[in-house]
Kinemage of the C-alpha trace (Angstrom):
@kinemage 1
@onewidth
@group {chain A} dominant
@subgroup {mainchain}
@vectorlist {calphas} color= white
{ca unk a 1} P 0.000 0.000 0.000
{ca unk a 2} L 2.836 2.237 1.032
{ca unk a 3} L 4.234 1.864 -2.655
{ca unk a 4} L 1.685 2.306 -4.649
{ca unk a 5} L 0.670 5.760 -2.218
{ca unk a 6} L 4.434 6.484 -3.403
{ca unk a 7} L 4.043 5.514 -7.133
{ca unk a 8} L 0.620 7.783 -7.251
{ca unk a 9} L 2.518 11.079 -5.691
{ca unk a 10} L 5.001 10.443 -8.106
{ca unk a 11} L 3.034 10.567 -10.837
{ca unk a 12} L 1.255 13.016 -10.220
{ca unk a 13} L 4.325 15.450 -9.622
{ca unk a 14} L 5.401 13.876 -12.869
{ca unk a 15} L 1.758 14.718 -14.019
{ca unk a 16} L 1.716 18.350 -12.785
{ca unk a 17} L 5.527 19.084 -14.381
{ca unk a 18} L 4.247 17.895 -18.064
{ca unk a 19} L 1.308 20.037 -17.430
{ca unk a 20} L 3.095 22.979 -16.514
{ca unk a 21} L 5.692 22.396 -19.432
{ca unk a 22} L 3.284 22.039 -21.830
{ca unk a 23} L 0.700 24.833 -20.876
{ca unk a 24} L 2.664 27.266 -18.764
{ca unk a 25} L -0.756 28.872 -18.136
{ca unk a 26} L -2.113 26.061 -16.298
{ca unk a 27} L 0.213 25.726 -13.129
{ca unk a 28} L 1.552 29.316 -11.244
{ca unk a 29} L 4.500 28.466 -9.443
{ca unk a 30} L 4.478 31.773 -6.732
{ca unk a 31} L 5.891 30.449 -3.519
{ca unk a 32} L 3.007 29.106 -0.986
{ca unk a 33} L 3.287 31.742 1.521
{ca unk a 34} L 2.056 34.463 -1.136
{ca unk a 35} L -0.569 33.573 -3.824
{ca unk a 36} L -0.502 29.847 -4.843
{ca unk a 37} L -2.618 27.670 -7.421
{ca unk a 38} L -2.561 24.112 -8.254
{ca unk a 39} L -4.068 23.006 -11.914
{ca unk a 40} L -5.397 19.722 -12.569
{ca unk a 41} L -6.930 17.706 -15.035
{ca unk a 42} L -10.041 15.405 -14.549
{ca unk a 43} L -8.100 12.236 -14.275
{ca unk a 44} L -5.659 14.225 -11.687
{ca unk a 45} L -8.841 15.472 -10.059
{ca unk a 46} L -10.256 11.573 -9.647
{ca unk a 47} L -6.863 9.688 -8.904
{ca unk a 48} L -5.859 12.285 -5.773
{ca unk a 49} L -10.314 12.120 -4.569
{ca unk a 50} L -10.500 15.400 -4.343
{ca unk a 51} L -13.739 16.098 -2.407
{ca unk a 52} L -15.331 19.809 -2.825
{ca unk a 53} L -17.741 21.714 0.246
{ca unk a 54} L -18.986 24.398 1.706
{ca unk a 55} L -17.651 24.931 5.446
{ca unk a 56} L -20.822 23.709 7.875
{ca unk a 57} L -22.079 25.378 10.802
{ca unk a 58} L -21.980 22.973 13.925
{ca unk a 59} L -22.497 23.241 17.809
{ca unk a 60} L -19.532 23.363 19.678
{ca unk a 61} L -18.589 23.578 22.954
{ca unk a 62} L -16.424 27.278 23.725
{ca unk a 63} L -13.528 27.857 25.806
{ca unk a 64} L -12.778 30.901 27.714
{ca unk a 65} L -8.709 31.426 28.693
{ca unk a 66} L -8.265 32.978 32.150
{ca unk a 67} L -5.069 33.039 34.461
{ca unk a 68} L -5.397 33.391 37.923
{ca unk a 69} L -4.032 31.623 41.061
{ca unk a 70} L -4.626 29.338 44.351
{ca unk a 71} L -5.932 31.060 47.474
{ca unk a 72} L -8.091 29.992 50.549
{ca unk a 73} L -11.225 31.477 51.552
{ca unk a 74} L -10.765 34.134 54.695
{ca unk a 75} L -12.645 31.790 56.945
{ca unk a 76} L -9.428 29.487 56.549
{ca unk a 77} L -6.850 31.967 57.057
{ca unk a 78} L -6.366 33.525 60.386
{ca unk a 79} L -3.657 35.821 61.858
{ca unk a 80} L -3.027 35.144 65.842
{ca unk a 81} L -2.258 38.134 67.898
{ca unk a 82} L -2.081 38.745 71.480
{ca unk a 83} L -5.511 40.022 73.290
{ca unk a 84} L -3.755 41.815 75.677
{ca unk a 85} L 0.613 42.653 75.317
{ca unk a 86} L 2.876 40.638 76.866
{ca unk a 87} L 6.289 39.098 76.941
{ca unk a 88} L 7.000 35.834 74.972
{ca unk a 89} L 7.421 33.064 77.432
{ca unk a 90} L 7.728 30.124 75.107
{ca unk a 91} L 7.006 28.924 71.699
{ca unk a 92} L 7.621 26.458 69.454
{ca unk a 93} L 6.304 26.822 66.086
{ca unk a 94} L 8.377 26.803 62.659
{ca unk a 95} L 7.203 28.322 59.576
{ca unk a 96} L 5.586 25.096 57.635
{ca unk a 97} L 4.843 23.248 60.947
{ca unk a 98} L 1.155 21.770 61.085
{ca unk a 99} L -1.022 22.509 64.048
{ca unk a 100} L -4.072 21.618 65.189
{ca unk a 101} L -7.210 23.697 66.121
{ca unk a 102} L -6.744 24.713 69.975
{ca unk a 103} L -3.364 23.507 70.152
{ca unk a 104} L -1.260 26.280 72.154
{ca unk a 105} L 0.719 28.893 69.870
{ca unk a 106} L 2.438 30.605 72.260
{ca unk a 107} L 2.567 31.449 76.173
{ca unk a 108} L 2.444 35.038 77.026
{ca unk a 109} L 3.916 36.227 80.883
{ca unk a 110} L 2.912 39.906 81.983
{ca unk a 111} L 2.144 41.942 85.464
{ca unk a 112} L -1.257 43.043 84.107
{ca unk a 113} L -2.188 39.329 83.808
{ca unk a 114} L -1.799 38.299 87.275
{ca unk a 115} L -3.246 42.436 88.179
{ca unk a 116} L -6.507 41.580 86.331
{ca unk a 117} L -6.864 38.118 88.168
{ca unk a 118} L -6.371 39.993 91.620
{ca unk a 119} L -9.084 42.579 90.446
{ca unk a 120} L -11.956 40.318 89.289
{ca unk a 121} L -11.268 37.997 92.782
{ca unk a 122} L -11.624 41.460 94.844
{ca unk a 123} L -14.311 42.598 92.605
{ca unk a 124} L -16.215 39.329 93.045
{ca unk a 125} L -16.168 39.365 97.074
{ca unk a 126} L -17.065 42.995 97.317
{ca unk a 127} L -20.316 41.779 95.386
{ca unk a 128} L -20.957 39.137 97.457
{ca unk a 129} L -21.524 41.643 100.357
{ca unk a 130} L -23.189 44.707 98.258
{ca unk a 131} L -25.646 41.940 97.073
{ca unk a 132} L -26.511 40.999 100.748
{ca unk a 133} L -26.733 44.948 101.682
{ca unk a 134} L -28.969 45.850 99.121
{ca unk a 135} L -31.131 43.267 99.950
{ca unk a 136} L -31.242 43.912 104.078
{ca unk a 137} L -31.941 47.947 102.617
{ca unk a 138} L -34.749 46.987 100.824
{ca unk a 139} L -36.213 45.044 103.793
{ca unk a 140} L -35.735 47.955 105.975
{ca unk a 141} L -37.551 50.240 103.521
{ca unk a 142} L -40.947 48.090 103.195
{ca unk a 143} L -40.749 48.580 107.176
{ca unk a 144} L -39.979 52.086 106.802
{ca unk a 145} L -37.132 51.915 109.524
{ca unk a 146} L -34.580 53.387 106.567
{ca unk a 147} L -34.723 56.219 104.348
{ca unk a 148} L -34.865 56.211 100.699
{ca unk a 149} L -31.384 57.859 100.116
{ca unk a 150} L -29.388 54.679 102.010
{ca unk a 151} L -31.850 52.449 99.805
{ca unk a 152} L -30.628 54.120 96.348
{ca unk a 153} L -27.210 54.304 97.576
{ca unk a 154} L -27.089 50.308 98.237
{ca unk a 155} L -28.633 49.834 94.823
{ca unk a 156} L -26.229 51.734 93.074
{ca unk a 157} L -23.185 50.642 94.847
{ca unk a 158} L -24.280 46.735 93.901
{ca unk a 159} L -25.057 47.227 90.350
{ca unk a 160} L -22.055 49.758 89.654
{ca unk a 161} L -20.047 46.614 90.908
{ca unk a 162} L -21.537 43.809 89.665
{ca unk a 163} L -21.137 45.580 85.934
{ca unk a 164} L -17.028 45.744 86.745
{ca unk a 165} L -17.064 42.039 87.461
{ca unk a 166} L -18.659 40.956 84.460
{ca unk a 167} L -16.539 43.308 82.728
{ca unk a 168} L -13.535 41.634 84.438
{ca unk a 169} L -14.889 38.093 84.018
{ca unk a 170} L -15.149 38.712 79.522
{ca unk a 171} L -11.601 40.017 79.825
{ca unk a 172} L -10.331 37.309 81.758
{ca unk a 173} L -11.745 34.804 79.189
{ca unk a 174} L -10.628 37.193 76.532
{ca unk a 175} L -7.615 35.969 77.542
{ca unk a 176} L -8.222 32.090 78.035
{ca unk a 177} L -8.522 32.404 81.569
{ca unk a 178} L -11.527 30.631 82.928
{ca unk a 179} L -12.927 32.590 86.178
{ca unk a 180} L -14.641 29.678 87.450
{ca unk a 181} L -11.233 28.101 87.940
{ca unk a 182} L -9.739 31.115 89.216
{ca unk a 183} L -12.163 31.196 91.569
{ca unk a 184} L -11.082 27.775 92.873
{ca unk a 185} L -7.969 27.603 92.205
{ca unk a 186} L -4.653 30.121 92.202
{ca unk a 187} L -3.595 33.106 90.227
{ca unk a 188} L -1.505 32.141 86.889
{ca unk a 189} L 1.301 34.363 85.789
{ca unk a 190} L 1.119 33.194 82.402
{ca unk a 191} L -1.187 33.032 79.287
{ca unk a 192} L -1.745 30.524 76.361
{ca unk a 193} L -3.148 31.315 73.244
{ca unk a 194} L -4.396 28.406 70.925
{ca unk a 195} L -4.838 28.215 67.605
{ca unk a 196} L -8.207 28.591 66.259
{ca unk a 197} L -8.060 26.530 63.454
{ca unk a 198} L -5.982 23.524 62.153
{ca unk a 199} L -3.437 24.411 59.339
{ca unk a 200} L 0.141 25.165 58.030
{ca unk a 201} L 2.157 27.626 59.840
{ca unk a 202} L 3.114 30.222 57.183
{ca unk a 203} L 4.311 33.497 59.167
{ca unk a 204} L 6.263 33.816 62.114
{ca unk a 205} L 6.948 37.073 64.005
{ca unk a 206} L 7.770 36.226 67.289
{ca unk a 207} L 11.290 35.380 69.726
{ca unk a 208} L 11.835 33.877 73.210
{ca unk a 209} L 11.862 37.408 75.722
{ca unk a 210} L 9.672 39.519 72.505
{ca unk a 211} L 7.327 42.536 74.156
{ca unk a 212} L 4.618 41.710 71.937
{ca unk a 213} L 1.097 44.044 71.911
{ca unk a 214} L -2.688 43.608 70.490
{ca unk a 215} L -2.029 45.350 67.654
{ca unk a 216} L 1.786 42.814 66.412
{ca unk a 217} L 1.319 39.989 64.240
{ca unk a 218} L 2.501 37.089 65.657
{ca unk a 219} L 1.825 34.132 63.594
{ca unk a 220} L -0.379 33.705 60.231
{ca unk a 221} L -1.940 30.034 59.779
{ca unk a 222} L -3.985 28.601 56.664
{ca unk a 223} L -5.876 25.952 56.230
{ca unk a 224} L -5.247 23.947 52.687
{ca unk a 225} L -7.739 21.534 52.528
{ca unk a 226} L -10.022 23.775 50.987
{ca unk a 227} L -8.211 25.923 48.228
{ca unk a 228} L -9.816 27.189 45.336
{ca unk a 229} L -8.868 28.786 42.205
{ca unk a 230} L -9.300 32.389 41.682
{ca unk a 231} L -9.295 33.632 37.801
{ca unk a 232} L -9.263 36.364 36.297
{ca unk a 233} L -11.586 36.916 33.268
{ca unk a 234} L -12.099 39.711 30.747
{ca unk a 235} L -15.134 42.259 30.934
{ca unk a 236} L -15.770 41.344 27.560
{ca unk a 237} L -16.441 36.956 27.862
{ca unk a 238} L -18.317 37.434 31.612
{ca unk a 239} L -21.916 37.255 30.026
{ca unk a 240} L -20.873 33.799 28.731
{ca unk a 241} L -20.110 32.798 32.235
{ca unk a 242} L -22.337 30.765 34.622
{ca unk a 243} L -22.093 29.320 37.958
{ca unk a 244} L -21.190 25.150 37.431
{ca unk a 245} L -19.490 25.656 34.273
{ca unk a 246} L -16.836 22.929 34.236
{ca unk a 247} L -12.811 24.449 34.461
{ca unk a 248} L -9.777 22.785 33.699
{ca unk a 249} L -7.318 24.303 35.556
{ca unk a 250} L -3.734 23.611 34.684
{ca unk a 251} L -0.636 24.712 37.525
{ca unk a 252} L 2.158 26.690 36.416
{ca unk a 253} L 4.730 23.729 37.858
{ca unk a 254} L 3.002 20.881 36.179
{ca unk a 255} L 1.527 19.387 33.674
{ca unk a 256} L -1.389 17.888 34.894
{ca unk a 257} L -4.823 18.393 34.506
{ca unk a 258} L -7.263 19.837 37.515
{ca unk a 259} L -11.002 20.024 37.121
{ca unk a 260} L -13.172 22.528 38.892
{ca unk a 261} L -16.309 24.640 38.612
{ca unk a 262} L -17.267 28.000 38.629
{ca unk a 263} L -18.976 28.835 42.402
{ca unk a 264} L -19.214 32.326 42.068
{ca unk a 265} L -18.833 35.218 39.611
{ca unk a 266} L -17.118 38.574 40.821
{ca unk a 267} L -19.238 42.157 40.445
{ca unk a 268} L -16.533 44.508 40.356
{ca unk a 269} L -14.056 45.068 37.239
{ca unk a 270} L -10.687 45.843 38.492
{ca unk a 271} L -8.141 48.547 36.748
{ca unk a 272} L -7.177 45.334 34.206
{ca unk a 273} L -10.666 44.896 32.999
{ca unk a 274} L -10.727 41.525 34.410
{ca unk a 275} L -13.584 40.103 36.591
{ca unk a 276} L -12.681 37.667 39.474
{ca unk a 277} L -14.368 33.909 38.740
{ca unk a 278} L -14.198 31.901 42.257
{ca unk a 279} L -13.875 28.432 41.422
{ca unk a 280} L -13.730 25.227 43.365
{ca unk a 281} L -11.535 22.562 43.138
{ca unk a 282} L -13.049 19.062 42.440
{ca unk a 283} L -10.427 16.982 44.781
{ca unk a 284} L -8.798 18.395 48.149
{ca unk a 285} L -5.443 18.134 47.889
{ca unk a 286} L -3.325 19.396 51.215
{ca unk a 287} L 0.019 19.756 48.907
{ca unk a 288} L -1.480 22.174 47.594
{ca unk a 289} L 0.161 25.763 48.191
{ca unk a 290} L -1.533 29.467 47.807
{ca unk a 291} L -0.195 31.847 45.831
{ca unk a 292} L 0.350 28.871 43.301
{ca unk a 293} L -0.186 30.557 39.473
{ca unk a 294} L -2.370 28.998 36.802
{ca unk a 295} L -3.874 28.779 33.495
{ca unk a 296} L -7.311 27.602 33.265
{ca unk a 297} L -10.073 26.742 30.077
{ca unk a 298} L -13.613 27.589 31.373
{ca unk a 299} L -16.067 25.710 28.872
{ca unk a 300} L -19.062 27.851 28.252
{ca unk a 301} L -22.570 27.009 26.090
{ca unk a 302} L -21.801 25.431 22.943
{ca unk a 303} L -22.285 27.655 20.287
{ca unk a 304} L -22.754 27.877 16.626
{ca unk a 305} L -19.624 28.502 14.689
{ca unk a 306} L -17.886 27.728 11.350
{ca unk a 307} L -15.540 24.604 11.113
{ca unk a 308} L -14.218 22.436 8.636
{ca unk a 309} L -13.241 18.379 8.198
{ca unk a 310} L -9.739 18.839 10.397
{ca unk a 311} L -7.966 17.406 6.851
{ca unk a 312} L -9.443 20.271 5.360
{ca unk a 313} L -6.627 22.131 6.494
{ca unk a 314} L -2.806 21.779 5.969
{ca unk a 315} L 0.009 23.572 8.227
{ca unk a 316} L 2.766 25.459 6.373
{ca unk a 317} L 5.641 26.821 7.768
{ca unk a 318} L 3.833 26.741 11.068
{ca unk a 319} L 0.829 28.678 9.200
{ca unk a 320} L -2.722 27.238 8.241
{ca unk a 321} L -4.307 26.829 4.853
{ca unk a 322} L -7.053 25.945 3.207
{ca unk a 323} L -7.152 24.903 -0.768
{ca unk a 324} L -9.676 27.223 -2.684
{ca unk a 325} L -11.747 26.756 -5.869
{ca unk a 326} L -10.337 29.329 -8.092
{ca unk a 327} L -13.732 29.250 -10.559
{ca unk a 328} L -16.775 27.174 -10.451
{ca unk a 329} L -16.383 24.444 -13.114
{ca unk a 330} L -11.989 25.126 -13.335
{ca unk a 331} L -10.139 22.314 -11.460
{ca unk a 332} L -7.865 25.461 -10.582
{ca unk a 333} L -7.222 25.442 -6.511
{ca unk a 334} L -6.013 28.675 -4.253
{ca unk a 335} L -4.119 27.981 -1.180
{ca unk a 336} L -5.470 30.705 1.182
{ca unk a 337} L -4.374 31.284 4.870
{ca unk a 338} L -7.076 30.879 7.407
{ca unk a 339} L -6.931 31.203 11.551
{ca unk a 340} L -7.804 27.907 12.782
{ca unk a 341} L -9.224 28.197 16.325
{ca unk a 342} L -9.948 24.992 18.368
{ca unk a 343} L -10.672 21.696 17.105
{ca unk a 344} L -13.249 18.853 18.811
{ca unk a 345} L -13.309 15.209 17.441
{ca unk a 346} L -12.942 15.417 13.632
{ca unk a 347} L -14.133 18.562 12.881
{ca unk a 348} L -11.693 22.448 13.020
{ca unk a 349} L -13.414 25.999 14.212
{ca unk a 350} L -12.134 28.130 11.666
{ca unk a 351} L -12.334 32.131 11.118
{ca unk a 352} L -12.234 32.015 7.131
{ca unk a 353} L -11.957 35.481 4.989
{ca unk a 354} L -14.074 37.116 3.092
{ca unk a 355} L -12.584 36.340 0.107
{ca unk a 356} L -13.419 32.625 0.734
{ca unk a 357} L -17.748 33.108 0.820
{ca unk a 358} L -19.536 31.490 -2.036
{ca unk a 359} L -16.272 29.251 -3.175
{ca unk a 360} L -16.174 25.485 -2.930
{ca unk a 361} L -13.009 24.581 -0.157
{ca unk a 362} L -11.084 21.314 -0.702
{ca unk a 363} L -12.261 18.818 1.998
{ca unk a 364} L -10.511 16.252 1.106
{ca unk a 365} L -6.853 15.794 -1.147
{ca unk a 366} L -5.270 18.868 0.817
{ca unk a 367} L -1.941 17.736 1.558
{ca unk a 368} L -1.820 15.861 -1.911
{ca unk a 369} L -2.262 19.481 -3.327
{ca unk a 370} L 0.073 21.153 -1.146
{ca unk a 371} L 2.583 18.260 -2.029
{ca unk a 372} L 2.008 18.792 -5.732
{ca unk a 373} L 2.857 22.840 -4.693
{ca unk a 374} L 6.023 22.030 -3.502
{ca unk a 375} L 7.076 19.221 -5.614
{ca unk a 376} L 6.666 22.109 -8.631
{ca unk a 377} L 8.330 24.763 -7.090
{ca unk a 378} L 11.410 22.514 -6.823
């Protein structure tokens, strides 16, 4: 089979050379990147099954490029600080260590700790005995035996107090300390803060003997186990976008394939033009880091467009082509360049010019022609 596919090409260059010799008018031999035109004759035509068409209309499936990168939501990345300052006691976290929620961060020491725990404890007694005042005053006065004045004065002097301990008792939790055990138990010098979620360490701030206040940074954490991919689309292709559209998301430092779907489509066009997609990631994977950079295909609605049998069209010095009919009824044949877009199964999107409407295109025989093209310019 391979022989005789070798005998036919060489007859037909054979062919096209005594065509061209004998009727110079026939066969133009301008190189293929300008204006080029293959001649045949009927048996030519026949023996190489040339097929003639028009290009069809089909439903495809369209692709939007974006480029974007990994990040977590903001209920998965926390930054720890200190509630109230303090001096750094003891810590042992590493950038890239993983830690569980509510396992202790850091221990704090401070004066004001241990002054706060004194307060609430005095606070807390002198209530004990305003409470029992206020209520021997307001006996006294449904007997009339005290005057209205000491009555108001108890009242005020129990409430005004019993505000400052609850105001002591929040801080003291604000802090991790738990008054019921305080109550019980003895004053601590020392403070822990946990972690309030489980994650990677990412940002440390913090040294042994460190004055650290409210307002410091001490440690960022993020949880990876639920990344998703935020792109970066142009004003422009948003009204093809809907939420579950499927994405296939491809990492700058691999090759492989990673499918998601749009969750949510931005409302605000930055300075770029660009509208933020938020897509999810079909497939936690804790490896995972954010700030990773992507390229991504978002399939949209099929739509209607223009494509061609993919054998229609030939590559040329990394260009695309299509053979033309020259004339209705002349087996005369224009290679023309075309943009070929994306291709799906057997079948090319193509953006053809307007030079093209109304001709027949060469559907099938292309790279027969184009070898015929080159075989005659040699």
């Amino acid at each position: 089979m391979k022989n005789r596919i070798r005998l036919l090409l060489l007859l037909t260059v054979f062919w096209a050379a005594c065509s061209k010799k004998d009727k110079s008018t026939e066969t133009t031999t301008a190189q293929p990147t300008e204006i080029a035109h293959v001649r045949l004759s009927q048996e030519q035509q026949k023996l190489l099954g040339i097929v003639l068409g028009q290009p069809i209309l089909r439903s495809m499936n369209g692709t939007l490029k974006a480029n974007g990168m990994l990040d977590v939501p903001p209920q998965n990345m926390v930054t720890v600080s200190a509630p109230l300052g303090g001096f750094v006691k003891s810590t042992e976290l590493l950038q890239g260590m993983k830690v569980k929620k509510g396992q202790t961060v850091i221990v704090l020491q401070h004066p004001d700790y241990i002054q706060l725990q004194e307060d609430y404890l005095t606070s807390k007694n002198q209530l004990e005995f305003l409470d029992l005042e206020y209520k021997r005053q307001e006996e006294l006065a449904k007997e009339n035996v005290t005057a209205a004045k000491a009555l108001q004065q108890a009242k005020s002097n129990y409430f005004g107090t019993k505000a400052k301990v609850q105001g002591l008792r929040a801080k003291l939790k604000l802090i991790n300390i738990n008054p019921q055990e305080l109550e019980n138990g003895e004053i601590q010098n020392t403070i822990s803060i946990p972690s309030p979620i489980s994650g990677f360490v990412t940002e440390v701030n913090v040294n042994i003997g460190m004055h650290v206040n409210p307002t410091d940074v001490l440690f960022k954490i993020i949880d990876t186990e639920h990344l998703h991919a935020e792109a970066q689309v142009f004003e422009k292709d948003v009204p093809r976008l809907k939420i579950g559209q499927q994405v296939r998301v491809y990492l700058s430092n691999e090759n492989k394939e990673r499918l998601a779907k749009v969750f949510l489509i931005g409302k605000e066009i930055t300075a770029e033009r660009t509208v933020r997609v938020h897509c999810h990631l079909e497939g936690e994977d804790p490896s995972l880091i954010p700030g990773l950079y992507f390229k991504a295909l978002i399939e949209t609605d099929p739509q209607q467009v223009t494509t061609l049998p993919n054998e229609a069209v030939v590559d040329f010095e990394n260009k695309q082509y299509v053979f033309v009919e020259q004339k209705a009824g002349v087996l005369e044949y224009e290679m023309i360049e075309i943009s070929k877009l994306k291709s799906e199964e057997d079948f090319t999107e193509v953006a053809l010019p307007s030079s093209i409407a109304g001709r027949k295109i060469v559907l099938k025989g292309t790279y027969a022609l184009l070898s015929i093209l080159k075989n005659t310019e040699e």
